[in-house]
Backbone as numpy.savetxt, mean C-alpha at the origin, in Angstrom:
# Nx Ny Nz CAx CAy CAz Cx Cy Cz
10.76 -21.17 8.95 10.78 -19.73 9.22 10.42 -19.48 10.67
10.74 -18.45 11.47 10.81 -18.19 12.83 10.73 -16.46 12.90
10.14 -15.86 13.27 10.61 -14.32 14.13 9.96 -14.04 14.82
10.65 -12.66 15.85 10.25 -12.30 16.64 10.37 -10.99 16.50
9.98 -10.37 15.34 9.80 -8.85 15.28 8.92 -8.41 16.30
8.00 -9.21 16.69 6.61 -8.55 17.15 7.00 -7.83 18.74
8.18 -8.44 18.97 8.86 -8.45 20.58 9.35 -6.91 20.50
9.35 -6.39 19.40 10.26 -4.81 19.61 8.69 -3.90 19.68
9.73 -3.03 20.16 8.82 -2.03 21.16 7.30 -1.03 19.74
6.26 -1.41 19.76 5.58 -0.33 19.12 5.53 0.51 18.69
5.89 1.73 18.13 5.87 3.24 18.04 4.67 3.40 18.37
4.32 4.80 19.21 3.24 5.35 18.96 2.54 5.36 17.75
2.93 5.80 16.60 2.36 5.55 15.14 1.76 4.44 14.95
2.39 3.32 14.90 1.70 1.83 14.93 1.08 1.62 15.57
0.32 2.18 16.77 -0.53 1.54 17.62 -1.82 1.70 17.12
-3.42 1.04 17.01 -4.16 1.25 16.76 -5.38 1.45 18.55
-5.47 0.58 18.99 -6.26 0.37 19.87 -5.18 0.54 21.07
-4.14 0.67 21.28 -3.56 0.65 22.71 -2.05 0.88 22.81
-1.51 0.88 24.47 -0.23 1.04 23.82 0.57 0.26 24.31
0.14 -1.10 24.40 0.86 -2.33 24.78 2.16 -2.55 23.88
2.88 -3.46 24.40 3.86 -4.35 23.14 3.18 -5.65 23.06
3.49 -6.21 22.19 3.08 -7.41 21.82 4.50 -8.30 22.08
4.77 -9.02 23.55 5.60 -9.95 24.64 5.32 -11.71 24.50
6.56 -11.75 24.13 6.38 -13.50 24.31 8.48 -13.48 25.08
7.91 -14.73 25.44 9.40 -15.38 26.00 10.56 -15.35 25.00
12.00 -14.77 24.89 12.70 -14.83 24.08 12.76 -16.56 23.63
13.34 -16.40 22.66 13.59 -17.79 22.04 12.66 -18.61 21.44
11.58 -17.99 21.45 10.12 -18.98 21.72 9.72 -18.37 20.42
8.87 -19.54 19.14 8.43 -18.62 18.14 6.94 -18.80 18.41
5.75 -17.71 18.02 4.72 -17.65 18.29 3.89 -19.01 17.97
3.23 -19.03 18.33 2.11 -20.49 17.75 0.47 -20.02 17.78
-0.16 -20.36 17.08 -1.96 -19.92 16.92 -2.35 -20.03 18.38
-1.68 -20.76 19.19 -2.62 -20.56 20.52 -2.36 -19.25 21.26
-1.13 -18.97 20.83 -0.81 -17.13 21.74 -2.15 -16.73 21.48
-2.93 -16.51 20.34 -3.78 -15.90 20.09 -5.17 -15.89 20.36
-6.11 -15.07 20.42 -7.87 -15.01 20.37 -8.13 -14.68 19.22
-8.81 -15.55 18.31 -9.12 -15.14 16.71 -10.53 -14.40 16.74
-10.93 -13.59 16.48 -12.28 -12.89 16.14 -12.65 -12.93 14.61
-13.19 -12.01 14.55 -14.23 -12.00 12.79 -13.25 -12.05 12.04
-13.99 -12.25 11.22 -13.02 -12.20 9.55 -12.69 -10.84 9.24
-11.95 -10.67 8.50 -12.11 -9.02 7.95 -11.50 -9.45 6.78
-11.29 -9.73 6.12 -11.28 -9.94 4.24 -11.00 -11.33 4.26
-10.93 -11.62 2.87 -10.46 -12.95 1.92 -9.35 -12.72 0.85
-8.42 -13.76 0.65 -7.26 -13.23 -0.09 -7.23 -14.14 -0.93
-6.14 -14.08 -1.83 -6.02 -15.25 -3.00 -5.39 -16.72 -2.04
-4.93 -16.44 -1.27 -4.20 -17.24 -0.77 -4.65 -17.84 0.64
-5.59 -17.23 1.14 -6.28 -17.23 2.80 -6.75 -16.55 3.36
-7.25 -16.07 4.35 -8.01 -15.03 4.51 -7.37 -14.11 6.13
-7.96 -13.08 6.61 -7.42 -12.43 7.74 -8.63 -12.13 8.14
-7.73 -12.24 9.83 -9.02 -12.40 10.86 -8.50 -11.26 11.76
-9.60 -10.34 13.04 -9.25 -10.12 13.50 -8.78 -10.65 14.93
-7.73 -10.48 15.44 -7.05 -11.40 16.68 -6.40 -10.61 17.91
-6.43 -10.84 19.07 -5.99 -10.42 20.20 -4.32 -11.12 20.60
-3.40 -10.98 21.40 -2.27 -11.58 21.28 -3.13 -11.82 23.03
-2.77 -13.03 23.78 -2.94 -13.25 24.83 -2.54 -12.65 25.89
-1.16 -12.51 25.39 -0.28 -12.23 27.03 -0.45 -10.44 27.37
-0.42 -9.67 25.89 -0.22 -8.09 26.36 -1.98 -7.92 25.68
-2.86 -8.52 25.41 -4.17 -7.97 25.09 -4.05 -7.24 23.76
-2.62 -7.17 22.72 -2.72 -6.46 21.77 -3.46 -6.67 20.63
-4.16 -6.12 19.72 -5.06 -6.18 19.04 -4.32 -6.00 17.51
-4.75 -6.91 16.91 -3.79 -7.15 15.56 -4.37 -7.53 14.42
-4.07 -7.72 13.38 -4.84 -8.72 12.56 -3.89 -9.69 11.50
-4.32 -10.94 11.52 -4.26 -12.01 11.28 -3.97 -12.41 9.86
-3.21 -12.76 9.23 -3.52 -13.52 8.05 -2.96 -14.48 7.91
-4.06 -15.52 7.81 -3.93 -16.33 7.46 -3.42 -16.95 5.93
-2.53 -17.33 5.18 -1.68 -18.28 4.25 -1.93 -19.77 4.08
-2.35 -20.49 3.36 -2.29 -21.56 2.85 -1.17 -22.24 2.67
-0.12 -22.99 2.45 1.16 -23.35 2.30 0.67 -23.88 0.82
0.18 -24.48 0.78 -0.43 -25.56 -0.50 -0.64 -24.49 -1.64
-1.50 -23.71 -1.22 -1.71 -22.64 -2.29 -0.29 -21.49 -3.08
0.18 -21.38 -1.70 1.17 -20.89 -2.37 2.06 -21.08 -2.84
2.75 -22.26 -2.64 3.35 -23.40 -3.26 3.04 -23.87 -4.68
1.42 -24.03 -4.72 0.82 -24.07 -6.52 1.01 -22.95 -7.18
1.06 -21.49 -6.62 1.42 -20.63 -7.57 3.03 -20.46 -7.54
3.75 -21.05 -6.64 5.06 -20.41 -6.84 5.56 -19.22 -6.40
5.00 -18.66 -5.19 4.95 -17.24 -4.86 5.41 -17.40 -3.29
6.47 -18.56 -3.06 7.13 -18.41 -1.65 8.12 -17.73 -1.73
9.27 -17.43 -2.59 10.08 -16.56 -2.85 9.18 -15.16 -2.16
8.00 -14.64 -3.02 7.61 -13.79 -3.20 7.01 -13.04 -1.85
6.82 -14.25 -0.86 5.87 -14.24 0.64 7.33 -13.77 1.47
8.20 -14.44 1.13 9.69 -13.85 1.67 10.05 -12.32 1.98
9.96 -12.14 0.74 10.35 -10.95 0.01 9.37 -10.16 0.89
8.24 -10.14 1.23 7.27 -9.31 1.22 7.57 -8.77 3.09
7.46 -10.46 3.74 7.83 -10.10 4.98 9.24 -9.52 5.47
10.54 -10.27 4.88 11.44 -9.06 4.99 11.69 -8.17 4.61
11.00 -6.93 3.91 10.61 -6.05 3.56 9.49 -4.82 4.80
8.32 -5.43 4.96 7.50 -5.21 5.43 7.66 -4.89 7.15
8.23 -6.19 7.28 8.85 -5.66 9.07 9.82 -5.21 9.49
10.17 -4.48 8.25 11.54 -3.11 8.90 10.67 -1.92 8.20
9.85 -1.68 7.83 9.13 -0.88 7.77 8.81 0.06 9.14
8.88 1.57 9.08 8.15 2.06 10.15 7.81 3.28 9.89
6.22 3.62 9.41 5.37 4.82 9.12 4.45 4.71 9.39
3.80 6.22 9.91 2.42 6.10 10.23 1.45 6.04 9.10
1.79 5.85 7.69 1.16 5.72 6.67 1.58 4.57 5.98
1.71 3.38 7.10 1.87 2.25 6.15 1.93 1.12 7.57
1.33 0.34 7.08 0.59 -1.39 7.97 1.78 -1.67 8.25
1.87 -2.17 10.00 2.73 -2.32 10.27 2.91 -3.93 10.56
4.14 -5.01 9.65 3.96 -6.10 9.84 5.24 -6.28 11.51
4.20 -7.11 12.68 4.82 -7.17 13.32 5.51 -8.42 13.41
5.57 -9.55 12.76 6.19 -10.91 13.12 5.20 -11.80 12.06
5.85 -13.21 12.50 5.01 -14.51 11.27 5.68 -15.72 12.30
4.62 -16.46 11.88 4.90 -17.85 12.51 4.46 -18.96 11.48
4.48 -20.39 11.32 4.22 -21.09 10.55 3.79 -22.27 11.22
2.92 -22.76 10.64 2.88 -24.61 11.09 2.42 -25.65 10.03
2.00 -26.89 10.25 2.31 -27.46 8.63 1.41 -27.11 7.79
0.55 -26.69 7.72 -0.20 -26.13 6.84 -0.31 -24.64 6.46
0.02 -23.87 7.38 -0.58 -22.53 7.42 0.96 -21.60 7.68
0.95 -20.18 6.83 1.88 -19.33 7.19 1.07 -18.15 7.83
1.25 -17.66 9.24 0.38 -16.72 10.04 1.18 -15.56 9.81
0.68 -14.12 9.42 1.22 -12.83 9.45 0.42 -11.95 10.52
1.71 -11.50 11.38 0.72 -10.78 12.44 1.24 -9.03 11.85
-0.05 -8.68 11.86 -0.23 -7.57 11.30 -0.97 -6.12 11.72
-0.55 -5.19 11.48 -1.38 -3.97 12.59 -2.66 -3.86 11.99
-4.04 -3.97 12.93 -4.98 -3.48 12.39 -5.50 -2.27 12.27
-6.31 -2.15 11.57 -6.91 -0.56 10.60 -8.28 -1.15 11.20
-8.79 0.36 11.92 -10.07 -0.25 12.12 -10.81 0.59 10.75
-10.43 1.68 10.36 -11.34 1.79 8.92 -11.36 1.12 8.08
-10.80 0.32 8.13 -10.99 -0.68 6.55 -10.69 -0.21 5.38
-11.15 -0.89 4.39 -10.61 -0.49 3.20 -10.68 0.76 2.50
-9.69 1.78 1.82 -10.30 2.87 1.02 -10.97 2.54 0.46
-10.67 1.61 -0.29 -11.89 1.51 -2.04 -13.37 1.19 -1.34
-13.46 0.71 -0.50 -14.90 0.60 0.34 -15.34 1.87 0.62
-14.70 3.15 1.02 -14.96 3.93 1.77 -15.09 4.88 0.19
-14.49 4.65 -0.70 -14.59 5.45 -2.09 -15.78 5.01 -2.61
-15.89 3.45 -2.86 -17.09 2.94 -3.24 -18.68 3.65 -2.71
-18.25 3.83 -1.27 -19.61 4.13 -0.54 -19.47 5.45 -0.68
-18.96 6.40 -1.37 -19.55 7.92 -1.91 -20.90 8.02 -2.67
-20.94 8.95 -2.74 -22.65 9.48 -3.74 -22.31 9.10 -5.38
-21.07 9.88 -5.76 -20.59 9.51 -7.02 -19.52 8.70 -7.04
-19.17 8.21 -6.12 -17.73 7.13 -6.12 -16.83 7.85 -6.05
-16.63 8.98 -5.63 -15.20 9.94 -5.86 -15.33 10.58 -4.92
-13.71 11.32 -4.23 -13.84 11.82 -3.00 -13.74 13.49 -3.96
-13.89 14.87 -2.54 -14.03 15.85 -3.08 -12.12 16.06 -2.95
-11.47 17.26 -3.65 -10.45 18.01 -3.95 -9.63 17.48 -2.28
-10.64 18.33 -1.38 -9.42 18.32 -0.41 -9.28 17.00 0.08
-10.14 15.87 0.43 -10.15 14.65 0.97 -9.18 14.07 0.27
-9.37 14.48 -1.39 -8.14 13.79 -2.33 -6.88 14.13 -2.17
-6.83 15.25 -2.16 -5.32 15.96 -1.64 -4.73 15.52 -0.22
-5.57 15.47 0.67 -5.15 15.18 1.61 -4.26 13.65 1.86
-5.03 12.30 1.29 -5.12 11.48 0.81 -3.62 11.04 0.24
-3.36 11.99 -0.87 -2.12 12.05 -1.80 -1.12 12.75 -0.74
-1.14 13.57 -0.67 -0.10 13.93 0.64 0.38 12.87 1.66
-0.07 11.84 2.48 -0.12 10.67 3.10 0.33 9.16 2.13
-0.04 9.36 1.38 0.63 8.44 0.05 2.18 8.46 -0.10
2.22 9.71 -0.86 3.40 10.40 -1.13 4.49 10.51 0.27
3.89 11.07 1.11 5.29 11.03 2.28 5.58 9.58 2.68
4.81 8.29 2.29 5.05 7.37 2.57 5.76 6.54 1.66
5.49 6.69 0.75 6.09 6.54 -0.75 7.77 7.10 -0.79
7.72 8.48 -0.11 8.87 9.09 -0.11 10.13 8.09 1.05
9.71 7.77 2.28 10.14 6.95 3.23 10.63 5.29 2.25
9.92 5.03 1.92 9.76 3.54 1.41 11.27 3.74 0.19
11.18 4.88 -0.87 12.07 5.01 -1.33 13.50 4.99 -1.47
13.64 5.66 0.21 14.71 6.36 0.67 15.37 5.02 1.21
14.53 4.01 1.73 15.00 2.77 2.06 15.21 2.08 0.65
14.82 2.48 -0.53 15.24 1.74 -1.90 14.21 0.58 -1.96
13.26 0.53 -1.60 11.90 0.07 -1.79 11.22 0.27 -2.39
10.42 -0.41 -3.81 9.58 -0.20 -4.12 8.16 -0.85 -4.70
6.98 -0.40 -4.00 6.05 -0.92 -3.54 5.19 -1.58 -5.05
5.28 -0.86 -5.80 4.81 -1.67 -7.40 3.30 -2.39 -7.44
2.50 -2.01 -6.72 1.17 -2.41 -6.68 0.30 -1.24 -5.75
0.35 -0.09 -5.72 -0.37 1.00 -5.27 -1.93 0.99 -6.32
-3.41 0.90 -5.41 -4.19 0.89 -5.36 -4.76 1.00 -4.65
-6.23 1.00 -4.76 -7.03 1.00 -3.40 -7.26 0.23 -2.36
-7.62 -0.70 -3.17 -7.77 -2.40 -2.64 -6.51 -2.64 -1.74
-5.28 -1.89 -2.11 -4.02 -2.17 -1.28 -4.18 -0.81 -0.34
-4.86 -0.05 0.26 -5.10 1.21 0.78 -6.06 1.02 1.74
-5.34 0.68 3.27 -6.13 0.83 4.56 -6.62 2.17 5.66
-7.30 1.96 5.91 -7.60 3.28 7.21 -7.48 3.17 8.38
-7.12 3.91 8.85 -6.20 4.20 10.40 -7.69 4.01 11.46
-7.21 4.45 12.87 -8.35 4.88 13.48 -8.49 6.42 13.21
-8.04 7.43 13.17 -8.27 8.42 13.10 -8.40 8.70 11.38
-8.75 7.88 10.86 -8.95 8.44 9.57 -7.80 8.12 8.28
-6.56 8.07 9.16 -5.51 8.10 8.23 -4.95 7.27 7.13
-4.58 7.31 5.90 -4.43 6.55 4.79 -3.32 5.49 5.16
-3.37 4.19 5.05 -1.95 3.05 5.36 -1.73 1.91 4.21
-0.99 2.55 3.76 -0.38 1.60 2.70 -0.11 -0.28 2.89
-0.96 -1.32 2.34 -0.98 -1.91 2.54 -0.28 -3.01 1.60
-0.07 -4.86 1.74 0.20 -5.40 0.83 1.19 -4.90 -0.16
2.03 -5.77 0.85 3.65 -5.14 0.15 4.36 -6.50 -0.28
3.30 -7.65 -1.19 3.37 -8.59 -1.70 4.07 -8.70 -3.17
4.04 -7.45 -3.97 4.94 -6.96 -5.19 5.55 -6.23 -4.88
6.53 -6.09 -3.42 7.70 -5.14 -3.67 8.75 -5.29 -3.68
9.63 -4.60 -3.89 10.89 -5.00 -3.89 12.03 -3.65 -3.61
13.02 -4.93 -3.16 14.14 -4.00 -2.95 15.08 -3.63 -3.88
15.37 -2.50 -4.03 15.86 -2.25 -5.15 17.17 -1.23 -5.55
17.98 -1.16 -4.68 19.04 -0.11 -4.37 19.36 0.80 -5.77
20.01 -0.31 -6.46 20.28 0.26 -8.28 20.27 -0.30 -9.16
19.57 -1.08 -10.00 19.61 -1.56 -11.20 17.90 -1.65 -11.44
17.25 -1.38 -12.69 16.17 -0.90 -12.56 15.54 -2.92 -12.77
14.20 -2.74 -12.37 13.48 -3.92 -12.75 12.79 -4.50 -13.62
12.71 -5.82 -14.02 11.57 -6.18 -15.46 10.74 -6.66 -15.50
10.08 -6.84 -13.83 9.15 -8.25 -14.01 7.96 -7.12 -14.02
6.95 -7.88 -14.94 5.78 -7.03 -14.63 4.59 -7.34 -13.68
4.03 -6.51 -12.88 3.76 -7.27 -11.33 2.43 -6.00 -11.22
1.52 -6.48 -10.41 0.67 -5.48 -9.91 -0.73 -5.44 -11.31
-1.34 -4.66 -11.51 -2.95 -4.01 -12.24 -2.48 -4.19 -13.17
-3.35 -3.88 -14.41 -3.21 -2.98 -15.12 -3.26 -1.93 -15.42
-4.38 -1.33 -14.82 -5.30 -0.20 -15.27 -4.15 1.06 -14.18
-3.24 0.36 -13.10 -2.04 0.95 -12.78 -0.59 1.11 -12.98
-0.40 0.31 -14.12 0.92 -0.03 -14.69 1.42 1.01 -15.77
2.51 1.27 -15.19 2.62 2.42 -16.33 3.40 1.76 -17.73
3.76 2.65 -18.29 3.77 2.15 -19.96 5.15 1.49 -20.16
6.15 1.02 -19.55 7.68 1.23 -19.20 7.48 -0.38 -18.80
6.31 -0.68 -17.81 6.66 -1.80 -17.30 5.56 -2.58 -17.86
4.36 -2.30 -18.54 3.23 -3.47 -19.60 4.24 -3.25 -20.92
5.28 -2.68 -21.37 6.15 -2.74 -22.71 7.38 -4.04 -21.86
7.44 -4.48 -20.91 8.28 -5.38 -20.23 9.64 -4.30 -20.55
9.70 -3.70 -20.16 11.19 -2.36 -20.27 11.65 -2.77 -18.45
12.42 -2.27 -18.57 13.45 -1.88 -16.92 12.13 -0.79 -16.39
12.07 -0.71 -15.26 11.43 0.16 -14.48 12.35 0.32 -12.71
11.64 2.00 -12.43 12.41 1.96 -11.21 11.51 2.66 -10.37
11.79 3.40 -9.06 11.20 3.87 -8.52 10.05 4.92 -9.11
10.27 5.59 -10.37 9.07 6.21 -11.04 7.86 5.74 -11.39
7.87 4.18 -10.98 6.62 3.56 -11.51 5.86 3.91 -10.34
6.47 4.33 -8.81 5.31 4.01 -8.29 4.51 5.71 -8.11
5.25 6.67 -8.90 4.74 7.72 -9.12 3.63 7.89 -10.20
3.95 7.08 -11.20 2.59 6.65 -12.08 1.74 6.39 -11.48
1.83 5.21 -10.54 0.48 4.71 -10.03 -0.04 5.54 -9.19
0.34 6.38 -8.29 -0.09 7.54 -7.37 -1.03 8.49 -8.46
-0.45 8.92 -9.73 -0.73 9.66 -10.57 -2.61 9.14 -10.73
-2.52 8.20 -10.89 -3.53 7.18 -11.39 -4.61 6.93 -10.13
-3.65 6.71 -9.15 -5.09 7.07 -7.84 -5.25 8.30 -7.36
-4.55 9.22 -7.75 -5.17 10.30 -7.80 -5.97 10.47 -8.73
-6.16 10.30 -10.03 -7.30 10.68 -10.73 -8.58 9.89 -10.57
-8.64 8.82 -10.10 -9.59 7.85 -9.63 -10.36 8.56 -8.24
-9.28 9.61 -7.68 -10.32 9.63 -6.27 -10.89 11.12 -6.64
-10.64 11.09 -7.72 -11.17 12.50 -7.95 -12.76 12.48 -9.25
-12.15 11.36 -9.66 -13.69 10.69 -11.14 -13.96 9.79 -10.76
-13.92 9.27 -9.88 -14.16 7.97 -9.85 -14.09 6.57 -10.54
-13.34 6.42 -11.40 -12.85 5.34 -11.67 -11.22 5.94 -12.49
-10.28 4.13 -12.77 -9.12 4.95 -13.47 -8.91 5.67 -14.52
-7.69 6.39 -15.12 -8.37 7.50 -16.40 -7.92 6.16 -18.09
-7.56 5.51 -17.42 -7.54 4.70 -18.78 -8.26 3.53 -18.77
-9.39 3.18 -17.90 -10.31 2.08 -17.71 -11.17 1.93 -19.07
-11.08 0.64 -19.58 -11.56 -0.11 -20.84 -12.38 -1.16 -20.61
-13.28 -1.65 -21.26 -14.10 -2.72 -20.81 -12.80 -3.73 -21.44
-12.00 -3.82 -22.30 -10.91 -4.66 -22.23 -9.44 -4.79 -22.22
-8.47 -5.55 -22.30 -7.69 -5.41 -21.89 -6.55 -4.85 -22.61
-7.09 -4.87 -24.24 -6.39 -4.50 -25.29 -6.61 -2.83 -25.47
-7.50 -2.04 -24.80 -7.47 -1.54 -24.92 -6.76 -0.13 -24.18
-7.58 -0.72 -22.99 -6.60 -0.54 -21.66 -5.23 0.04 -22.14
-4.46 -1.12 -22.44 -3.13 -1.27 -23.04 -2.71 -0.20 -23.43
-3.24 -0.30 -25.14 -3.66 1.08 -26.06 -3.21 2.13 -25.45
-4.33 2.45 -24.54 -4.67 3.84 -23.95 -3.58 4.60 -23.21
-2.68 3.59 -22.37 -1.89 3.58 -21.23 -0.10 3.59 -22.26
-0.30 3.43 -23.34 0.90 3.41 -24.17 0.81 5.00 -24.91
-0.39 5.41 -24.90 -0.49 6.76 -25.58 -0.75 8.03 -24.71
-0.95 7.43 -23.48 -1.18 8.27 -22.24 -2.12 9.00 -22.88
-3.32 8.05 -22.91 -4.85 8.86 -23.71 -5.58 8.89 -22.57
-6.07 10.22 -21.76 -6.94 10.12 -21.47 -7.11 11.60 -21.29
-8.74 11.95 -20.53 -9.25 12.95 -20.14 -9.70 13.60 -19.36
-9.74 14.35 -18.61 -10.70 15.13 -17.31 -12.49 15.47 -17.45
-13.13 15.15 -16.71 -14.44 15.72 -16.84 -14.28 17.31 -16.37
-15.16 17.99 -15.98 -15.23 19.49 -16.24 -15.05 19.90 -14.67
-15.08 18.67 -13.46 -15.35 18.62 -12.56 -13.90 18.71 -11.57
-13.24 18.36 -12.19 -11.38 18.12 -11.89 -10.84 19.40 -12.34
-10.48 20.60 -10.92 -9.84 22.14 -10.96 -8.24 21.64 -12.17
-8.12 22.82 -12.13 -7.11 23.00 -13.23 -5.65 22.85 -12.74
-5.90 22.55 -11.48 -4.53 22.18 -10.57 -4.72 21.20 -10.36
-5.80 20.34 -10.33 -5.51 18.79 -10.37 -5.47 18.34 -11.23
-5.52 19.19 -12.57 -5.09 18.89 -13.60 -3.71 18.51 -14.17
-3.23 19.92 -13.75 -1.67 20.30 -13.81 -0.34 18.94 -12.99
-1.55 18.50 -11.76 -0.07 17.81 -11.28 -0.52 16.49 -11.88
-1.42 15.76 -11.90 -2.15 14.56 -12.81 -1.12 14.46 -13.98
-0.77 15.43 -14.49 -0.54 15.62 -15.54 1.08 15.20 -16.00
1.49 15.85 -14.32 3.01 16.15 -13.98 3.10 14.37 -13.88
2.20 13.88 -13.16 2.56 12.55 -12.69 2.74 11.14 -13.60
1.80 11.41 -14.54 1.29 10.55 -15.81 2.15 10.74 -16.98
3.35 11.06 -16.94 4.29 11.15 -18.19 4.73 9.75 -18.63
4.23 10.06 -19.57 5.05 8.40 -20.66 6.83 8.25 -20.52
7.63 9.23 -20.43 8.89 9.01 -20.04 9.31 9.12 -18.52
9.64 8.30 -17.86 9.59 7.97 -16.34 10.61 9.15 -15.71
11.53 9.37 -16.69 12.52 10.60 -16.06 11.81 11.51 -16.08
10.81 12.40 -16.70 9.75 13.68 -16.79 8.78 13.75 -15.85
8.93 12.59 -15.17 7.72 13.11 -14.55 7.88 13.42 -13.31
7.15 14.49 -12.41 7.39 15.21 -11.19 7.91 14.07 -10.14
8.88 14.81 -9.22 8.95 13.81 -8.09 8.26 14.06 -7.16
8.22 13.39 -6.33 7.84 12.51 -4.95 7.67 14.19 -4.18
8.96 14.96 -3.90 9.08 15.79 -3.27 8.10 16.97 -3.78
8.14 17.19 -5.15 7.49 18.32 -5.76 6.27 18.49 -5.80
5.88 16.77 -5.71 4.07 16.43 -5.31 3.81 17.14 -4.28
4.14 17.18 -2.57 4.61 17.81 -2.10 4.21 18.95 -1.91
4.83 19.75 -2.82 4.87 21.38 -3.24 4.03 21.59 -3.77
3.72 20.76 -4.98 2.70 21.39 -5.87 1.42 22.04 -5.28
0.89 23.14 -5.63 0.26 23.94 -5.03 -1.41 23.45 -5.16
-1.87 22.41 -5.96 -3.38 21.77 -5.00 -2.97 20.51 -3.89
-1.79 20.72 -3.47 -1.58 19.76 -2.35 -1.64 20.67 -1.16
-0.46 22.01 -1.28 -0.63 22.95 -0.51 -1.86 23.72 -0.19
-2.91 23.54 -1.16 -3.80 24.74 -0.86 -4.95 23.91 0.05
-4.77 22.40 -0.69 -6.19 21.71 -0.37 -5.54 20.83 1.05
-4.36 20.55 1.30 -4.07 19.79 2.49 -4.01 20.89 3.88
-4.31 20.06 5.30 -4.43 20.37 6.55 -2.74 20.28 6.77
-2.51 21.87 7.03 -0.87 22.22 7.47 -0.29 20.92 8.06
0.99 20.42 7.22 0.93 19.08 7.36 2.92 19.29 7.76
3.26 18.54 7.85 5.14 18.12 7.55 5.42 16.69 7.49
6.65 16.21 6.58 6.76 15.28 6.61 6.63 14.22 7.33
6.20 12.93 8.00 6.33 12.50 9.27 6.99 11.03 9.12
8.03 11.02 8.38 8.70 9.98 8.17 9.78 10.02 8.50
9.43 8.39 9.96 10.29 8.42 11.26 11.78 7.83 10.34
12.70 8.40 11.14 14.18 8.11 10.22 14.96 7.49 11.60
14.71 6.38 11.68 15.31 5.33 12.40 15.88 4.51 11.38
């Protein structure tokens, strides 16, 4: 494997710390020494990511590191494929921008835009009650959704929306991360079942065809999580879970307005054609009331 995505020009959107490009010699594929490796910033199933400087333009990036061995024992190089050509034709300000990959005999390197906020679920975790308030949530979902909406329109779909997959900008902003279960998907719906549970909607844990509506379930689902703090069908097991998520059983505390009721509601339908779209999320009026005057910002290159 070889590229040189990283050589095209930045958007403003993608930049975190500066507004360099990230420059190497045509023809030439990157190697670990272009780089300055700094701290760690997570651990993965597969290797971990560091933060890293690129030498020549000072750009500031982050790192992940890949195992070859490991991924090879699970069988998930197809899947590492998939993810990077996917990922680096990507371009939103609400979603990690993969700029290039290099390889050597052991290791597959992903150079990747860094988030200096770090993780949502860290930043959810570290609340008073684990839950953000109405407008932080709305706001939140609005940034989801227009990114969700972009990703679509390219016939993408991301099939693992969570927190843990949910980075922060410098200014605050939500970036869709780990686009390791997605896929492309123009027209014929999909069967593999991929991603949570406690986010899977009922279409794709029944092993049925699924399509772009699944990833409106799962939005459905982190929206009610950032609003109670945990998911609305969370079980201490897995059978039950199940259960719950096949009967679309669950409930609101007294604390969740009656408009985050209403679109929760819109979003979480057991039949994938019923349930609100992408656009209407959007509209719906605790997005409008509780979001900062916003417009779409999904660049159409």
């Amino acid at each position: 494997m070889s590229s040189k995505t990283g050589q095209e020009e930045v958007g403003s959107q993608a930049v975190t710390l500066n507004q360099r490009r990230i420059m190497q010699p045509q023809n030439l594929r990157w190697v670990l020494s272009d780089f300055e490796i700094g701290k760690p910033l997570g651990k993965g199933k597969f290797g971990n990511v560091y933060l890293a400087r690129e030498k020549n333009s000072k750009f500031v990036v982050a790192l992940k590191v890949l195992f070859k061995k490991e991924l090879q024992r699970a069988k998930v190089e197809h899947q590492l494929r998939r993810e990077i050509e996917i990922q680096t034709h990507l371009r939103h300000p609400n979603i990690i921008r993969m700029f290039g990959y290099f390889h050597d005999d052991n290791r597959v390197y992903l150079i990747i835009e860094y988030a200096p906020g770090g993780e949502l679920y860290k930043k959810l975790q570290a609340q008073t009650l684990k839950k953000f308030d109405e407008k932080t949530s709305a706001n939140y979902i609005a940034q989801l959704v227009d990114a969700l909406i972009y990703c679509h329109s390219r016939n993408v779909l991301h099939r693992d929306i969570k927190p843990e997959n949910i980075l922060l900008g410098a200014n605050g902003e939500l970036k869709i991360a780990d686009f390791g279960w997605s896929v492309h998907a123009p027209t014929s719906k999909r069967a593999t079942v991929c991603g949570t549970l406690d986010y899977l909607p009922p279409e794709m844990i029944e092993g049925k065809g699924h399509d772009k509506t699944a990833d409106i379930w799962s939005a459905g689902i982190l929206c009610y999580e950032f609003l109670v703090g945990k998911p609305p069908f969370e079980t201490p097991t897995y059978d039950a879970t199940y259960n719950r998520i096949m009967h679309v059983d669950f409930n609101f505390p007294d604390s969740v307005s009656a408009l985050a009721r209403d679109l929760i509601g819109k979003m979480l339908r057991k039949i994938p054609q019923t349930r609100i779209s992408l656009a209407d999320i959007l509209r719906h009026q605790w997005i409008t009331d509780n979001c900062i005057s916003r417009s779409p910002s999904s660049e159409k290159k």
